[in-house]
DRENDO-1510 file (C-alpha; in Angstrom, 1 decimal, always signed):
<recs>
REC; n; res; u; v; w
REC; 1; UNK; -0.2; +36.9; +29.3 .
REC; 2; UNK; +2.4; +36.4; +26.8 .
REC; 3; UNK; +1.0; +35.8; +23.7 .
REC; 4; UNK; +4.9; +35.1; +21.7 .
REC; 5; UNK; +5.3; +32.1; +20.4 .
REC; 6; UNK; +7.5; +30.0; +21.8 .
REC; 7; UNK; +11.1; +28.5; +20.4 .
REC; 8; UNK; +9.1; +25.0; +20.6 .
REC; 9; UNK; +6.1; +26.0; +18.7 .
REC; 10; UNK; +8.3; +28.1; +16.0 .
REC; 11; UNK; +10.3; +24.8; +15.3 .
REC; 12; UNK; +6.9; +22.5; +15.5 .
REC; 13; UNK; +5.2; +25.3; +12.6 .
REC; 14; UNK; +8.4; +25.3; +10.3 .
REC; 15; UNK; +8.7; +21.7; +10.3 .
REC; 16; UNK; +5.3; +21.4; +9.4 .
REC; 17; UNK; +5.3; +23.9; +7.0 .
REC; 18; UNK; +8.4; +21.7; +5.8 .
REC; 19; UNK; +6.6; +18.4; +5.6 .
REC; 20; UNK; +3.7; +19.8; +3.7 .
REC; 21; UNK; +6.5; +20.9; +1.3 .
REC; 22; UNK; +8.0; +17.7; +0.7 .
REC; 23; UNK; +4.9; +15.9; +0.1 .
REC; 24; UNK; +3.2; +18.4; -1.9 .
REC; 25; UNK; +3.5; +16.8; -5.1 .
REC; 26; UNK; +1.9; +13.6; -3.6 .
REC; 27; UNK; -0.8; +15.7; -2.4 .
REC; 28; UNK; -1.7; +17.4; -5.0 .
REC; 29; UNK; -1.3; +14.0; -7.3 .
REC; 30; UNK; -3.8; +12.5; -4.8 .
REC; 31; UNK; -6.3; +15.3; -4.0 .
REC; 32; UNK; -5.3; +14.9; -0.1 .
REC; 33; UNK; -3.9; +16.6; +2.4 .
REC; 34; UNK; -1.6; +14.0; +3.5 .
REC; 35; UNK; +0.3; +12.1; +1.2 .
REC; 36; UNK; -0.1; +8.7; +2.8 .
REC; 37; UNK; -2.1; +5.8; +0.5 .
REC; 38; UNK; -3.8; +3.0; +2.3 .
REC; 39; UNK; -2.3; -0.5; +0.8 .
REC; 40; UNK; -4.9; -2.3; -0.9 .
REC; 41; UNK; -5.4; -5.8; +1.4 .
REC; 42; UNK; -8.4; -7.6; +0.3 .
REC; 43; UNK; -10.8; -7.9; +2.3 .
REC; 44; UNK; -9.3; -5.7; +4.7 .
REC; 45; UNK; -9.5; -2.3; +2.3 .
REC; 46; UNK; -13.2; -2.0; +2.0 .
REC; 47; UNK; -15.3; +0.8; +2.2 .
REC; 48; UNK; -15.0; +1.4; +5.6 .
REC; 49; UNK; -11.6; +1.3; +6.0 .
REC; 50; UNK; -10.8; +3.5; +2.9 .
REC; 51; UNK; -13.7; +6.1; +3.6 .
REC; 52; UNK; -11.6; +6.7; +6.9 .
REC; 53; UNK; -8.6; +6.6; +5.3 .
REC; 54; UNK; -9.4; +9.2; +2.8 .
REC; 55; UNK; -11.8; +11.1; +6.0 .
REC; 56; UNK; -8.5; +11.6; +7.9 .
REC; 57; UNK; -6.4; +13.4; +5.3 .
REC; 58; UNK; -4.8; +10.1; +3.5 .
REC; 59; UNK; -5.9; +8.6; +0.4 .
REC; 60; UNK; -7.8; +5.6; +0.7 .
REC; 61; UNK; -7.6; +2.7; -2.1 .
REC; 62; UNK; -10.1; +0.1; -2.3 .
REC; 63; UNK; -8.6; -3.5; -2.9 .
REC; 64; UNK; -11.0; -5.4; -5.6 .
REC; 65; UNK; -9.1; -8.8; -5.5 .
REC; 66; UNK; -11.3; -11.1; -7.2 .
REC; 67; UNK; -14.4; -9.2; -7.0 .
REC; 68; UNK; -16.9; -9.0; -10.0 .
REC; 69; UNK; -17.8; -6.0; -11.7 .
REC; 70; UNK; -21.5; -5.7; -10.0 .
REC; 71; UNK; -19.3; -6.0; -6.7 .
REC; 72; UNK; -17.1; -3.9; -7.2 .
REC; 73; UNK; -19.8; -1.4; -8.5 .
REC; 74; UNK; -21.4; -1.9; -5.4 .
REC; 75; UNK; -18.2; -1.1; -2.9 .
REC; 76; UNK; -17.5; +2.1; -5.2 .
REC; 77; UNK; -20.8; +3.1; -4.3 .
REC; 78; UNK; -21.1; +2.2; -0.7 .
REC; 79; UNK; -17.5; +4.0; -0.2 .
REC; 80; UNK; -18.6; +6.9; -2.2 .
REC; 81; UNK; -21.8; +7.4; -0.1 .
REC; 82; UNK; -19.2; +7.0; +3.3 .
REC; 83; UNK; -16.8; +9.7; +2.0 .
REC; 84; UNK; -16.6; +12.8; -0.4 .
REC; 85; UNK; -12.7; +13.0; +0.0 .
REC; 86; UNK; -10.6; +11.3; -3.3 .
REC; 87; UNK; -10.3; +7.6; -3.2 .
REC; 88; UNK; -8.6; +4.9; -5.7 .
REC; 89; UNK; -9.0; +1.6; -6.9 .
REC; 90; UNK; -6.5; -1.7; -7.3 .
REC; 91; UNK; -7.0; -4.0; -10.1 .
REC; 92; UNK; -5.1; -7.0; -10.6 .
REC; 93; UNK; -3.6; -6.9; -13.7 .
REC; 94; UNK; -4.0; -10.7; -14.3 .
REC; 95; UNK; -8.0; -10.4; -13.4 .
REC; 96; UNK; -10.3; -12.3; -16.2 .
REC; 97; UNK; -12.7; -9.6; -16.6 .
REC; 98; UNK; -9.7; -6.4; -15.8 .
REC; 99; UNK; -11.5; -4.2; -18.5 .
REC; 100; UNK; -15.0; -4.9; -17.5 .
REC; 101; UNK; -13.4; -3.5; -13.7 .
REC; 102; UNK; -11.8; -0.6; -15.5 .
REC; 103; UNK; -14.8; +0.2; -17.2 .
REC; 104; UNK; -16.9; +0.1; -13.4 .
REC; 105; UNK; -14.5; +2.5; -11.6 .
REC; 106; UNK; -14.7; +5.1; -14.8 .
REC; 107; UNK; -18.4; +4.6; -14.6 .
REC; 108; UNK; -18.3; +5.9; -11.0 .
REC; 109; UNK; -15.4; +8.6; -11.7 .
REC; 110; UNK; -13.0; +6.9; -9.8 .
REC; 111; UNK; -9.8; +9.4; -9.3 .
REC; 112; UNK; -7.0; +7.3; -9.7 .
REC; 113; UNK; -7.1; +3.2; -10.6 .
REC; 114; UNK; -3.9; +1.5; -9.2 .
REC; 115; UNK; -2.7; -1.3; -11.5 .
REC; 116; UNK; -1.2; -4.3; -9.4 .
REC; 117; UNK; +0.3; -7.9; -9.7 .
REC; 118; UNK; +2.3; -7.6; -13.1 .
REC; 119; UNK; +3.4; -5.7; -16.1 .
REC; 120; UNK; -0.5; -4.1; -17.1 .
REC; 121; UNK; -1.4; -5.0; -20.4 .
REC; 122; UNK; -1.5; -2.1; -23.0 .
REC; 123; UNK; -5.1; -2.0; -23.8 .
REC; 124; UNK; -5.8; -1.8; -20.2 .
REC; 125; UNK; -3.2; +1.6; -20.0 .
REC; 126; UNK; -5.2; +3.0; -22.6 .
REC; 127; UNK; -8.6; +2.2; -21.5 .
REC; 128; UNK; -7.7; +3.8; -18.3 .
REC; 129; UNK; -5.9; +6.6; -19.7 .
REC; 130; UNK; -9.1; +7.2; -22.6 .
REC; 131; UNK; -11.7; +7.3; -19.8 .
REC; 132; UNK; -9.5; +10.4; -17.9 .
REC; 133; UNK; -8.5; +9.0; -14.4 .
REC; 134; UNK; -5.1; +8.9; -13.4 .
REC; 135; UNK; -2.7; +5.4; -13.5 .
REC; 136; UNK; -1.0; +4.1; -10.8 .
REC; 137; UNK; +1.2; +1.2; -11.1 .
REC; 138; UNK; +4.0; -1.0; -9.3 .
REC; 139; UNK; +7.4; -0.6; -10.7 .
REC; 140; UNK; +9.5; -3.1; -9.0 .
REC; 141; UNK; +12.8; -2.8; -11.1 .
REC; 142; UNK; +14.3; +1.1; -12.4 .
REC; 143; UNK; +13.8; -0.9; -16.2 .
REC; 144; UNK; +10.5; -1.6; -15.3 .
REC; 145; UNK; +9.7; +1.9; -13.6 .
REC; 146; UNK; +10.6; +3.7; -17.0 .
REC; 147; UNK; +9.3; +1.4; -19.4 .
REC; 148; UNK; +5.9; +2.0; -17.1 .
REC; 149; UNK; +6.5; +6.1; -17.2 .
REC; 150; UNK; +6.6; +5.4; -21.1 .
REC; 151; UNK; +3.4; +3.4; -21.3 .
REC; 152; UNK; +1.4; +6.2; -19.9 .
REC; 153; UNK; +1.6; +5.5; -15.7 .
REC; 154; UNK; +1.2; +9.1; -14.0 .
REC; 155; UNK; +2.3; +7.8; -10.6 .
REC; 156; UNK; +4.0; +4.9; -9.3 .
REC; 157; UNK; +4.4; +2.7; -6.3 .
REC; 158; UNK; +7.8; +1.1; -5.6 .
REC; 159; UNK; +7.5; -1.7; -2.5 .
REC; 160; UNK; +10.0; -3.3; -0.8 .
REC; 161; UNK; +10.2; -6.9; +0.3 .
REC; 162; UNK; +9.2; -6.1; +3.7 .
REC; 163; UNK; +5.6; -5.7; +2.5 .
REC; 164; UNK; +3.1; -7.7; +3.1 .
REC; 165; UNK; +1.0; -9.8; +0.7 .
REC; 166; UNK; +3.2; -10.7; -2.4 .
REC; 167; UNK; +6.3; -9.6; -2.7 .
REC; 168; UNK; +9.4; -9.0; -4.7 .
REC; 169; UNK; +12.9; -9.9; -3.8 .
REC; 170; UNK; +14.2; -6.4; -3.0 .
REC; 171; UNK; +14.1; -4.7; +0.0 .
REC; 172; UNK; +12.1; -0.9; -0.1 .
REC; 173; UNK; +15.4; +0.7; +0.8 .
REC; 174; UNK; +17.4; -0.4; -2.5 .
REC; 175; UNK; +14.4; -0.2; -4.6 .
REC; 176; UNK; +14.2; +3.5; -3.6 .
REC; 177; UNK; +17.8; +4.5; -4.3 .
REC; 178; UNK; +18.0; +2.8; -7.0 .
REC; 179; UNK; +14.8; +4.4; -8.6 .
REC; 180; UNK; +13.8; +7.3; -7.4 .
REC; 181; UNK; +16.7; +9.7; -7.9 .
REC; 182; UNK; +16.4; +8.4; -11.6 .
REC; 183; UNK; +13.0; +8.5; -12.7 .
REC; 184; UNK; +12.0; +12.2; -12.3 .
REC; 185; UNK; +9.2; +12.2; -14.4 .
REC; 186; UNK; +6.1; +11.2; -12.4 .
REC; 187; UNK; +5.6; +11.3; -8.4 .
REC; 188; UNK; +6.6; +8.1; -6.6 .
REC; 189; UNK; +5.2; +6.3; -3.6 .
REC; 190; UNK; +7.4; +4.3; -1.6 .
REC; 191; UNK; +6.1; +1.3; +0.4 .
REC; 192; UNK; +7.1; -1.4; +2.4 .
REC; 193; UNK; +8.2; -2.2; +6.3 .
REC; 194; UNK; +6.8; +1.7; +6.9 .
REC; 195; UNK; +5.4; +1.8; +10.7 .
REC; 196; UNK; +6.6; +5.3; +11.5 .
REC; 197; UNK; +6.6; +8.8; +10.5 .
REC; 198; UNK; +10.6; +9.6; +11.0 .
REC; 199; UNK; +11.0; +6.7; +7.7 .
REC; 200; UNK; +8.1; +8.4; +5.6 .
REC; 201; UNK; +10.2; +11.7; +6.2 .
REC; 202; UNK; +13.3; +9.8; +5.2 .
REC; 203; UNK; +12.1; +8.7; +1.9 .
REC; 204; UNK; +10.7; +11.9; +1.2 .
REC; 205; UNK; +14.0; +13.2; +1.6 .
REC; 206; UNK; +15.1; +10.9; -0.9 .
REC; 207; UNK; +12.9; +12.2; -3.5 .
REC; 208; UNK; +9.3; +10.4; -3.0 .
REC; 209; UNK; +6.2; +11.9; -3.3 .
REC; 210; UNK; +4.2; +10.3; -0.2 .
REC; 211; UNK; +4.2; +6.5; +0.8 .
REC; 212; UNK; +1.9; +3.6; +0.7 .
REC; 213; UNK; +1.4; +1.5; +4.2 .
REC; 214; UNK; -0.8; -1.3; +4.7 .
REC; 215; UNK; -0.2; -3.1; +7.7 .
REC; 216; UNK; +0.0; -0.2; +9.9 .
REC; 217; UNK; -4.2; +0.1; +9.4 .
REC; 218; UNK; -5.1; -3.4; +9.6 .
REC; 219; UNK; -6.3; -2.8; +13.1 .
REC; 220; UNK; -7.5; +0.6; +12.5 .
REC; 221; UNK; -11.1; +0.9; +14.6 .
REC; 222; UNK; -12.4; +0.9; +11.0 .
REC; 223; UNK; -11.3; -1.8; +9.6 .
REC; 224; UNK; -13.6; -5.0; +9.7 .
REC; 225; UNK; -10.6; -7.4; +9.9 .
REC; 226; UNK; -11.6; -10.0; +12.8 .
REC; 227; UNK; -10.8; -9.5; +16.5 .
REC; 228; UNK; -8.6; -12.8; +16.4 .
REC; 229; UNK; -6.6; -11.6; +13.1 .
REC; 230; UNK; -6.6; -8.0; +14.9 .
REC; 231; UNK; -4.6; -9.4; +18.0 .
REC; 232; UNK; -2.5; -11.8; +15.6 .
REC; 233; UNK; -1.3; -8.3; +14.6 .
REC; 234; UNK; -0.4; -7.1; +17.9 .
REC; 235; UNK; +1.0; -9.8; +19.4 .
REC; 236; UNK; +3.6; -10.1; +16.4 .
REC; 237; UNK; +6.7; -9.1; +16.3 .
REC; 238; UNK; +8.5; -7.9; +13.0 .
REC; 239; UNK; +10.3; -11.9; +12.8 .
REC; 240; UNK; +7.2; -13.4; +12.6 .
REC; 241; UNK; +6.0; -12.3; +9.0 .
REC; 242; UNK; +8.1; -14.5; +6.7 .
REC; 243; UNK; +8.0; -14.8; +3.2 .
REC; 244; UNK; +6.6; -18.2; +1.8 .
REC; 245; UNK; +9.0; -20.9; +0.3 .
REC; 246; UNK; +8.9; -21.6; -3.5 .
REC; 247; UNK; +8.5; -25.4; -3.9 .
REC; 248; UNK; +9.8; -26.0; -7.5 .
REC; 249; UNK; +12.4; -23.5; -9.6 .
REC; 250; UNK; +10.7; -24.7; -12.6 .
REC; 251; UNK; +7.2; -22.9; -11.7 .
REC; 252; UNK; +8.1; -19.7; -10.0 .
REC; 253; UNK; +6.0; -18.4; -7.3 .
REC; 254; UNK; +5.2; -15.0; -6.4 .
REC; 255; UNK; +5.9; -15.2; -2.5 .
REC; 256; UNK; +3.6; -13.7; +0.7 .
REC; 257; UNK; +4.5; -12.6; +3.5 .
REC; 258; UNK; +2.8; -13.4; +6.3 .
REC; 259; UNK; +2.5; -14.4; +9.9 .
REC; 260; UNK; +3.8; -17.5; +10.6 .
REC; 261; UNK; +0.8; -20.2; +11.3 .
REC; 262; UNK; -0.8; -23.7; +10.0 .
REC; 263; UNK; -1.5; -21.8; +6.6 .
REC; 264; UNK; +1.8; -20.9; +5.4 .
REC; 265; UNK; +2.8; -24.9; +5.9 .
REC; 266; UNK; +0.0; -25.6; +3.7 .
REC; 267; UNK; +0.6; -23.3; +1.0 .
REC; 268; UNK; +3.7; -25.9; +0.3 .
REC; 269; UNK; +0.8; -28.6; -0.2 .
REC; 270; UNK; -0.8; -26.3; -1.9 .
REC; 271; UNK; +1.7; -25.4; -4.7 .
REC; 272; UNK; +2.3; -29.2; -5.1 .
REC; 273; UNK; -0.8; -30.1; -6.3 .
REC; 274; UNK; -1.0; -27.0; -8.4 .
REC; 275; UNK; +2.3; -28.0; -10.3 .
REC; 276; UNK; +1.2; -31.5; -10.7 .
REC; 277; UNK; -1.6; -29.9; -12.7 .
REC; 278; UNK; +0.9; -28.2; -15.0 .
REC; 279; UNK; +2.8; -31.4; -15.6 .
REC; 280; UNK; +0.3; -33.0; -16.6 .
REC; 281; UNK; -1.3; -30.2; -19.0 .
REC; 282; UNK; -4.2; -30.0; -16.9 .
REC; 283; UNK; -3.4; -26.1; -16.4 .
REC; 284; UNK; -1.2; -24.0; -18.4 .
REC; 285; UNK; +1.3; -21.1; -16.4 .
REC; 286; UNK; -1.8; -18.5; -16.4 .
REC; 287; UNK; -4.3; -20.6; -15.2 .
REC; 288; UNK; -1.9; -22.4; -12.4 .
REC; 289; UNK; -1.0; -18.6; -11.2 .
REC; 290; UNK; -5.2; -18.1; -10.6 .
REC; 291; UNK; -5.7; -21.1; -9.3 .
REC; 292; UNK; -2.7; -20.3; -6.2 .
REC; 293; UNK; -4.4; -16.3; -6.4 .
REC; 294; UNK; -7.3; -18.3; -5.2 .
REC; 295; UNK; -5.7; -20.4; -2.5 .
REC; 296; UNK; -4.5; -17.1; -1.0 .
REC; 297; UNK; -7.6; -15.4; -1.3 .
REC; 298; UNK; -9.5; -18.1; +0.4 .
REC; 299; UNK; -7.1; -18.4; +3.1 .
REC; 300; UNK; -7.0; -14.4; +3.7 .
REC; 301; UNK; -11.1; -14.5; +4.2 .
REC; 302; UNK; -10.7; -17.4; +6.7 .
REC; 303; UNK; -8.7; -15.3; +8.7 .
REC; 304; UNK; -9.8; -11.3; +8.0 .
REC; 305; UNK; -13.5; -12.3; +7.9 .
REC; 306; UNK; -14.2; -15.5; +9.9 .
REC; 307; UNK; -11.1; -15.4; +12.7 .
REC; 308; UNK; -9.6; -18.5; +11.5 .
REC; 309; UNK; -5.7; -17.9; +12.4 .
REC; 310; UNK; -4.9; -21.0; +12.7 .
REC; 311; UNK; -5.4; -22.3; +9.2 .
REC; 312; UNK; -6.1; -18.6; +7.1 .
REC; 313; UNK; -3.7; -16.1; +5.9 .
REC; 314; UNK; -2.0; -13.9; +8.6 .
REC; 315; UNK; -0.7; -11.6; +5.4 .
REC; 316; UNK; +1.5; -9.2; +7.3 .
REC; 317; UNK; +4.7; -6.7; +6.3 .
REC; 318; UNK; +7.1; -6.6; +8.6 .
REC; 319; UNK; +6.1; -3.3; +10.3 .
REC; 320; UNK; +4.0; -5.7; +12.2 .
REC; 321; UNK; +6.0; -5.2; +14.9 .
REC; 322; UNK; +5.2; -1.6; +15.1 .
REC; 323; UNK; +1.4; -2.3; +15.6 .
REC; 324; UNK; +0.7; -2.5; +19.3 .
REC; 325; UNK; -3.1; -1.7; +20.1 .
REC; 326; UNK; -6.1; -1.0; +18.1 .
REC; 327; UNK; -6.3; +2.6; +17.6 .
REC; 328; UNK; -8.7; +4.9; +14.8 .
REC; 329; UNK; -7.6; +5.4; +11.3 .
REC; 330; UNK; -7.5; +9.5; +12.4 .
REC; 331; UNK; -5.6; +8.6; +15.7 .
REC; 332; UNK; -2.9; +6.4; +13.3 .
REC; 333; UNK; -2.6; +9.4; +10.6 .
REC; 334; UNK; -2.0; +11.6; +13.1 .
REC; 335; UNK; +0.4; +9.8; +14.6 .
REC; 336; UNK; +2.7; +9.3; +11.9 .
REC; 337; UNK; +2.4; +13.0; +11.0 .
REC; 338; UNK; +3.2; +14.1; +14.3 .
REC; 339; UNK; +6.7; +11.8; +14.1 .
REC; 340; UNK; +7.3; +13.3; +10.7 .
REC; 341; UNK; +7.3; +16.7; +12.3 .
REC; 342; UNK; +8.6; +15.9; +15.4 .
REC; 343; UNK; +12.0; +14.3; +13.2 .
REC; 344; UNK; +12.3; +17.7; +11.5 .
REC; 345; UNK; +11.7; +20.0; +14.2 .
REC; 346; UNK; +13.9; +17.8; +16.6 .
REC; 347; UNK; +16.9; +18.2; +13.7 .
REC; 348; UNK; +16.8; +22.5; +14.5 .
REC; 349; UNK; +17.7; +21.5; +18.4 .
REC; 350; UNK; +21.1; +19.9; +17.4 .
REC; 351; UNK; +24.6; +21.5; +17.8 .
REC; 352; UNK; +25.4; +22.6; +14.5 .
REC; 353; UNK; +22.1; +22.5; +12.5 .
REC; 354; UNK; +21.6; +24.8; +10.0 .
REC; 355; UNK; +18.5; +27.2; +11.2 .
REC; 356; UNK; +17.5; +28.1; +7.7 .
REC; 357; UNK; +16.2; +24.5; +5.3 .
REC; 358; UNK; +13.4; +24.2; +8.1 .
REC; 359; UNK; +12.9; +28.0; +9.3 .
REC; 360; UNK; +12.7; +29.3; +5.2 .
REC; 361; UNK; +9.9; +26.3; +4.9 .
REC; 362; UNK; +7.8; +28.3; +6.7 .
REC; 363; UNK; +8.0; +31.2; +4.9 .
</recs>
């Protein structure tokens, strides 16, 4: 039999070779062997969802929402005891007790902490920084991004619009030219509307270190989200998640994204009664933010944890339309590495392609 390697499996090993070259600084940033995060959904990015994560090659990141410090003590643990692969953390920056949350996930030598929702406060930076685990933090503007890289963040996350969850008001693709080819410093994570490995090979063209998805695992066979919200997903198409409407210009809202339902009609109802509370110095800007953090957090468990889809959060990027069937985290990892290859190796096959940027990869 003829052992020779055929033209096919030549291109499929370069191309690999390739990919692992591209991501490499995300990989070795991370500890993994594939440089794909796991977007930090609450309730959804528990143990079990990040232990599989982080099992399958990617880098799982546990989402602490609103969770107390003996909570989250508790999930670090029960994640820890699931898993011996590298996992993170996300903190909400505006979080009452954020130092007491640092100080848990240093306690249990967490890798990396990822720092979400705002600007993160200086003290927190340092306290991170101090206790030796690697910063992560959104940039969502190129000012932003280096005045982050200045502060002490070793990585960051830039994310698009088409996320899911809150959002900002540019789309991934702009965010990504506008910072990555200008902040060299530290590896970047690109995120938002990513449902397929050909994109994740595209921005790490552009410069990016790996990429963050989110929706793409919500109906992971790990992940604990509820059959109802699990076929919510599936049934969607990417027009369904829409961003929520700000109410008043005077009281800005971050907005979600999210399948359209009962709940996103409410949130309108919602944010009036919240800015008749500021009007009338009942609550000041911070405390008005918390109290809508807790309408969405509310409304995320009715649906993740008790199948409510009708009147809870359907929080959902736009890839939505990409999730089709319920499949394992490993099955879903692979997946989007065999499209990454399969876009590089496929690139060899047409008229005119230069045989040597893939072929010297493997070298």
């Amino acid at each position: 039999m003829d052992s020779t390697p055929s033209k096919d499996n030549i291109r499929e090993r370069a191309a690999r070779a390739h990919l692992d070259k591209l991501w490499r600084r995300g990989t070795e940033f991370l500890g993994c062997r594939v440089a794909i995060l796991g977007g930090a959904m609450t309730w959804v990015s528990e143990r079990h969802l990040v232990s599989a994560i982080s099992n399958g090659g990617g880098f799982g990141v546990i989402a602490s929402g609103s969770m107390t410090p003996a909570l989250l003590s508790a999930e670090i643990a029960a994640t820890a005891a699931l898993t011996r692969q590298p996992f993170g953390v996300n903190l909400i920056t505006m979080h009452p007790q954020l130092n007491e949350l640092i100080d848990v996930c240093l306690k249990h030598r967490v890798s990396h902490i990822v720092l979400a929702g705002g600007l993160p406060p200086g003290g927190a930076i340092q306290r991170v920084k101090n206790g030796g685990a690697k910063l992560v933090c959104f940039a969502p503007a190129l000012v932003l991004a280096k005045k982050l890289v200045r502060s002490g963040a070793d990585a960051l996350i830039i994310e698009g619009m088409e996320a899911g969850g809150h959002i900002g008001p540019v789309s991934t693709s702009v965010l990504a030219q506008e910072i990555l080819p200008e902040v060299p410093d530290v590896p970047i994570f690109v995120a938002g509307g990513i449902g397929r490995g050909e994109a994740v090979v595209g921005y790490l063209e552009m410069g990016a270190a790996g990429v963050q998805l989110g929706t793409r695992f919500v109906c992971a066979t790990e992940s604990i989200a509820h059959p109802k919200f699990k076929q919510a997903f599936i049934r969607a198409s990417a027009r369904d998640a829409v961003p929520s409407v700000q109410l008043d210009p005077r009281f800005p809202v971050i907005p979600v994204r999210a399948i359209a339902n009962a709940a996103t009609r409410r949130f309108a109802e919602a944010q009036r009664k919240v800015i008749d509370k500021v009007d009338s110095g009942e609550f000041d800007q911070k405390a008005a933010a918390l109290e809508i953090e807790h309408f969405w957090a509310g409304a995320l468990r009715r649906a993740v944890i008790d199948g409510d889809i009708e009147t809870g959060s359907l929080m959902a990027g736009q890839s939505v339309g990409m999730v089709t069937s319920e499949q394992a985290t490993q099955v879903i990892l692979d997946e989007l590495v065999g499209q990454a290859i399969r876009a590089l190796a496929n690139r060899q096959q047409r008229p005119g392609a230069a045989t040597g940027a893939i072929a010297g990869a493997a070298d």
